[in-house]
N, C-alpha and C positions, 0 to 999 in steps of 0.2 A: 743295306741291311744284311747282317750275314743268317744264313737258315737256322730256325732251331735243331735242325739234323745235325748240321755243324757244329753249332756250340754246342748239344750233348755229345755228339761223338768225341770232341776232345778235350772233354767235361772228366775225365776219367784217365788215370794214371798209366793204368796198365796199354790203351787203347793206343796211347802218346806211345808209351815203348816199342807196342806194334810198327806206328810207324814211323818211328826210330830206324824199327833194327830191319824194314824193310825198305828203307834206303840204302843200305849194304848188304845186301842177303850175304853175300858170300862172306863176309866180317863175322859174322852173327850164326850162321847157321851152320853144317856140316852138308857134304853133299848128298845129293835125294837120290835114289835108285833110277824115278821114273821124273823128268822134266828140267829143266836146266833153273837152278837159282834167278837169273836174270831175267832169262827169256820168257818164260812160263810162269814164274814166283815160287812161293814159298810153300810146303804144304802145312794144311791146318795142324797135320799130327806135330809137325816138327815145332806151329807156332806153341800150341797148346803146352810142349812138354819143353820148351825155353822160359813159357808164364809161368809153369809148373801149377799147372787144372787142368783139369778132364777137358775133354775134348769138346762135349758139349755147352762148357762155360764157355772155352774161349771160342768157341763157332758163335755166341752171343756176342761178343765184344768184335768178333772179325764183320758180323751180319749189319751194326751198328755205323762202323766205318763203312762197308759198301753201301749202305742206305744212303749216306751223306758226298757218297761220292768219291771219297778219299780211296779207297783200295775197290781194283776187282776182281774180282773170283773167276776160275777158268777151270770147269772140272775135264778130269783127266782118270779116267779109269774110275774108282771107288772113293778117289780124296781131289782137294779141292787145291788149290793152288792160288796167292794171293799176289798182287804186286802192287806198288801204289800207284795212281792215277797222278802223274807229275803238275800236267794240266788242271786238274782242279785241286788242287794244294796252293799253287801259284795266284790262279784263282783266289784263293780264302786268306791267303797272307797279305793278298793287296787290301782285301775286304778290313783286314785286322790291323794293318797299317805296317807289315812286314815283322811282327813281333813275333814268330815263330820259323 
């Protein structure tokens, strides 16, 4: 049975793109001052202003995915840094029969 955390986290368009374009940080994103794209993740400001919403919507749609497991958060000075959890992706695609 797959969690209801799971199916709303990828119940939502934007959430999917997340973690899309955090499967390639470096495809997707420009490089950060403070943390390395791979290593570390991505920062919320940079996810926020690629969704194009304030910073507070998409810390909802990032908090969303970490609840369910899919991405985690690593703060780092004042901002938050995201990567996705490969391990339970893998997880949830066996659960859904590999359809994503």
């Amino acid at each position: 049975m797959i969690p209801v955390d799971v199916m709303r986290a990828l119940a939502n368009e934007r959430r999917l793109l997340i973690l899309d374009w955090l499967k390639d940080p470096v495809a997707h994103f420009p490089p950060q001052a403070d943390g390395d794209l791979v290593e570390d993740g991505v920062c919320s400001v940079f996810i926020a202003n690629r969704l194009g919403m304030t910073q507070p919507s998409a810390t909802g749609h990032l908090k969303i995915l970490e609840r369910a497991g899919l991405i985690h958060g690593k703060r780092m000075r004042q901002w938050v840094f995201y990567r996705r959890d490969e391990a339970r992706i893998e997880e949830v695609k066996r659960l859904l029969g590999g359809g994503w």
